[in-house]
TIVO-2410 file (N, C-alpha, C; in nm, 3 decimals):
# residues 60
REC num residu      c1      c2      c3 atome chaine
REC   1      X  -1.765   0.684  -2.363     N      A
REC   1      X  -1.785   0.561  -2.432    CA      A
REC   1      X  -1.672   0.464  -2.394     C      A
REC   2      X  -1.694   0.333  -2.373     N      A
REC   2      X  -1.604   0.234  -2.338    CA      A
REC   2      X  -1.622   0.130  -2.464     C      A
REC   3      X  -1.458   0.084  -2.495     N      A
REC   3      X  -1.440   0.023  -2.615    CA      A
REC   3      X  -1.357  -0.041  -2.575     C      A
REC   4      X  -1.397  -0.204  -2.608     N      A
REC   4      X  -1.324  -0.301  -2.592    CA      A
REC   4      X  -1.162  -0.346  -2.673     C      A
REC   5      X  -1.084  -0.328  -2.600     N      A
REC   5      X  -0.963  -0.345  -2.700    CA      A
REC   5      X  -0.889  -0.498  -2.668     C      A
REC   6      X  -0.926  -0.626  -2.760     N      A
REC   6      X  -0.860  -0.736  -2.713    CA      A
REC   6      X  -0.752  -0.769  -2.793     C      A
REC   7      X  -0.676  -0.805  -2.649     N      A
REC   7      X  -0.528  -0.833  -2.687    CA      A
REC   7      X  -0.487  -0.950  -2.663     C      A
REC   8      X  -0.386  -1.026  -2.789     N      A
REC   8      X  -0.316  -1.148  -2.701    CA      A
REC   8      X  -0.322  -1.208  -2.632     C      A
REC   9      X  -0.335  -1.335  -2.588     N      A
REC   9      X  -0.290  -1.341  -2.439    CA      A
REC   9      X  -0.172  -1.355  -2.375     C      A
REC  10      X  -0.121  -1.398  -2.485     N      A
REC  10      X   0.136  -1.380  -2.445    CA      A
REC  10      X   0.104  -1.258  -2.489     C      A
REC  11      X   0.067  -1.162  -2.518     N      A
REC  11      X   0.074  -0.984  -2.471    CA      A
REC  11      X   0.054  -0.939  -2.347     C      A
REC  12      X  -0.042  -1.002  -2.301     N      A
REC  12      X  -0.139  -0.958  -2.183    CA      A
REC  12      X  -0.021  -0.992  -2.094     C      A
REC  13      X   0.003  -1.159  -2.063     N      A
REC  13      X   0.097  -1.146  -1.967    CA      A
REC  13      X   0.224  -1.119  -1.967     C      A
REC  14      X   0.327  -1.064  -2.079     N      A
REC  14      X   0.417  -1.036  -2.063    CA      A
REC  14      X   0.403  -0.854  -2.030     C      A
REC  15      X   0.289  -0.804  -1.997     N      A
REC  15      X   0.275  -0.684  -1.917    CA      A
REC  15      X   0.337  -0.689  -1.801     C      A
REC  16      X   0.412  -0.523  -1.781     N      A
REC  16      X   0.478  -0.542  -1.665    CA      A
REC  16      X   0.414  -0.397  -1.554     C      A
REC  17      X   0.370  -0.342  -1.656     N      A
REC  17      X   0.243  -0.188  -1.612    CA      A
REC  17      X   0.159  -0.200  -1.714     C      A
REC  18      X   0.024  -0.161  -1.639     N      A
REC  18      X  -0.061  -0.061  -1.751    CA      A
REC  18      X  -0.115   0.077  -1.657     C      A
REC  19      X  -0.154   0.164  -1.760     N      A
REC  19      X  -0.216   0.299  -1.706    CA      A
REC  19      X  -0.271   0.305  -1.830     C      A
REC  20      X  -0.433   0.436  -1.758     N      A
REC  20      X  -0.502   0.466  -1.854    CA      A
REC  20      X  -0.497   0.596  -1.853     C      A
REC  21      X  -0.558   0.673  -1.887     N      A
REC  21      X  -0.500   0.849  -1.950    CA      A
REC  21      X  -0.667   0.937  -1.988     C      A
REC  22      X  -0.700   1.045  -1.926     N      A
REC  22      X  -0.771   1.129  -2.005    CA      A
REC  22      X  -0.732   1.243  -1.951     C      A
REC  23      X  -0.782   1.339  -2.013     N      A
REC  23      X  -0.785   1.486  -1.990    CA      A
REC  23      X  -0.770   1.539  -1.843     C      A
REC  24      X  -0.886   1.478  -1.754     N      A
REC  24      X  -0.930   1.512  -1.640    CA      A
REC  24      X  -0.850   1.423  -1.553     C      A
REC  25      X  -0.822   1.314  -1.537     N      A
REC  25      X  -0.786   1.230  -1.435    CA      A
REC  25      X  -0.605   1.245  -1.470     C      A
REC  26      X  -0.608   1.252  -1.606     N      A
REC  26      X  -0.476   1.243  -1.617    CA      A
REC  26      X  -0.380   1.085  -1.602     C      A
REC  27      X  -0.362   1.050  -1.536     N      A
REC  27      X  -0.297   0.907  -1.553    CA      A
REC  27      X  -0.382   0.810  -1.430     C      A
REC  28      X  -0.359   0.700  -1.477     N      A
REC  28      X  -0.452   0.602  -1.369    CA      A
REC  28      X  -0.401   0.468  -1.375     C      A
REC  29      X  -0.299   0.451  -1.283     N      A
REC  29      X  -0.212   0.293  -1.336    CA      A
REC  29      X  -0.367   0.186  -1.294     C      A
REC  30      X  -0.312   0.063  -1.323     N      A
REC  30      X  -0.404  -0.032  -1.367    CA      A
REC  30      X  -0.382  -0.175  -1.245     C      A
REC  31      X  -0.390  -0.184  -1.129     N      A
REC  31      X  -0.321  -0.305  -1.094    CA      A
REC  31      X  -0.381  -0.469  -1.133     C      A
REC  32      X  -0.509  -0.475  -1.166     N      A
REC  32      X  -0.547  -0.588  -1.230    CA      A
REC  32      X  -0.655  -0.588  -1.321     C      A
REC  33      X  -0.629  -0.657  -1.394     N      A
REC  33      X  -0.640  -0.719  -1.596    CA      A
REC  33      X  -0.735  -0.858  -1.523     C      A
REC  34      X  -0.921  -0.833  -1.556     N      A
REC  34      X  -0.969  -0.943  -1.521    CA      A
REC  34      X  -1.012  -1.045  -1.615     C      A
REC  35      X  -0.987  -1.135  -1.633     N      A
REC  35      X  -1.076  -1.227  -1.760    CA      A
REC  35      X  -1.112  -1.346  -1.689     C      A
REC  36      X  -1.218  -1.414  -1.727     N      A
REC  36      X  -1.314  -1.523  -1.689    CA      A
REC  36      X  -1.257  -1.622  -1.636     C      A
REC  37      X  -1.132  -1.687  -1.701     N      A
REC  37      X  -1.032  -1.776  -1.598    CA      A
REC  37      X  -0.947  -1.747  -1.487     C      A
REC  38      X  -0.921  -1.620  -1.525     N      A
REC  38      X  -0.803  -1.574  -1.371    CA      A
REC  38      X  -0.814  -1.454  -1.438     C      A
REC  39      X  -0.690  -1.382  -1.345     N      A
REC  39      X  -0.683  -1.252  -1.325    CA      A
REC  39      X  -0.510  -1.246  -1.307     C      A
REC  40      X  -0.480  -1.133  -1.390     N      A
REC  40      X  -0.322  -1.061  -1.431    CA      A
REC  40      X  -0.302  -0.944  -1.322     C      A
REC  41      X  -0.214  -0.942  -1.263     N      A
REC  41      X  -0.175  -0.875  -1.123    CA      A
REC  41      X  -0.034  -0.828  -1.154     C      A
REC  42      X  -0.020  -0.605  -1.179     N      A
REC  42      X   0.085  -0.622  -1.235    CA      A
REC  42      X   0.071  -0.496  -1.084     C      A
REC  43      X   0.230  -0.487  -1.093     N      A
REC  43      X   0.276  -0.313  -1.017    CA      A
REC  43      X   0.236  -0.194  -1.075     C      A
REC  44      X   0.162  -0.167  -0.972     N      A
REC  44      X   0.074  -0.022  -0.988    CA      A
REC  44      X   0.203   0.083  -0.948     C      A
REC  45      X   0.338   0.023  -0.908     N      A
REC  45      X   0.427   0.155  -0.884    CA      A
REC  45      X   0.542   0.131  -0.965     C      A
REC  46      X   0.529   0.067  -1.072     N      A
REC  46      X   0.644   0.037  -1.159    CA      A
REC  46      X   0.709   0.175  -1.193     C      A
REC  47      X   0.841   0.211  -1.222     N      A
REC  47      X   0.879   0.321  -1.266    CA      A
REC  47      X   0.855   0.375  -1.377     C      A
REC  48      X   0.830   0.336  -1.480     N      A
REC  48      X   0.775   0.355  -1.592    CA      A
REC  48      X   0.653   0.428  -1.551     C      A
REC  49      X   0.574   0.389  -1.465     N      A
REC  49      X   0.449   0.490  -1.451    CA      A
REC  49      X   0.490   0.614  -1.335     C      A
REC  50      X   0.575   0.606  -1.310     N      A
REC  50      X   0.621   0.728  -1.216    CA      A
REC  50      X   0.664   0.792  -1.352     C      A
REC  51      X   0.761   0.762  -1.428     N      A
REC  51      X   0.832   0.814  -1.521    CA      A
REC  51      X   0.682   0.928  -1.599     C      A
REC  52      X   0.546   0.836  -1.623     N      A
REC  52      X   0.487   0.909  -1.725    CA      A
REC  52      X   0.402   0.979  -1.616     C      A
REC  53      X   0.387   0.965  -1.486     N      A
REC  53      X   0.320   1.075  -1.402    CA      A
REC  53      X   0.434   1.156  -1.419     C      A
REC  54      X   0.534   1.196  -1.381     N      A
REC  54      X   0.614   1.333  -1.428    CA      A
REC  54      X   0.574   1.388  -1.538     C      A
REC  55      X   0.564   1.314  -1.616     N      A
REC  55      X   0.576   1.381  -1.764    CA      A
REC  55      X   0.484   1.459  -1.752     C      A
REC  56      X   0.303   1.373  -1.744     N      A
REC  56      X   0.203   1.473  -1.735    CA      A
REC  56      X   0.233   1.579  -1.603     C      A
REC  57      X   0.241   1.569  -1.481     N      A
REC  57      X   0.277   1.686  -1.468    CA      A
REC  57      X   0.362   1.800  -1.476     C      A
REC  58      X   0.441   1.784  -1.549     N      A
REC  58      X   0.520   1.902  -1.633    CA      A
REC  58      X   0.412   1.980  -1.713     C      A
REC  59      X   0.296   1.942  -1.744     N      A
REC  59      X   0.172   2.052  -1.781    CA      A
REC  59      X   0.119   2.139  -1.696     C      A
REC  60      X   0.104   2.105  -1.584     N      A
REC  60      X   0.051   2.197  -1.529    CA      A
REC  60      X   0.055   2.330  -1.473     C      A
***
């Protein structure tokens, strides 16, 4: 199921990563946020998402 979660828009762009997360895929950074006027373009290799790919794999 996909569920819309709207946010801000001084939220949206003061993003500096996003990633999404399930069971199976495990982490999935995000490089662009689309909405009807433009489009938000963040780093898909920010450290912060290296930081939480370690983490999840420390499960395995």
């Amino acid at each position: 199921m996909v569920v819309e979660n709207l946010c801000p828009p001084n939220f949206v762009k003061s993003l500096k990563a996003i990633a999404s997360n399930n069971c199976v895929i495990k982490l999935v950074s995000l490089h662009t946020i689309s909405k009807r006027s433009n489009n938000l373009t963040v780093h898909s290799s920010h450290p912060a998402l290296e930081k939480l790919q370690s983490y999840f794999s420390s499960f395995d």
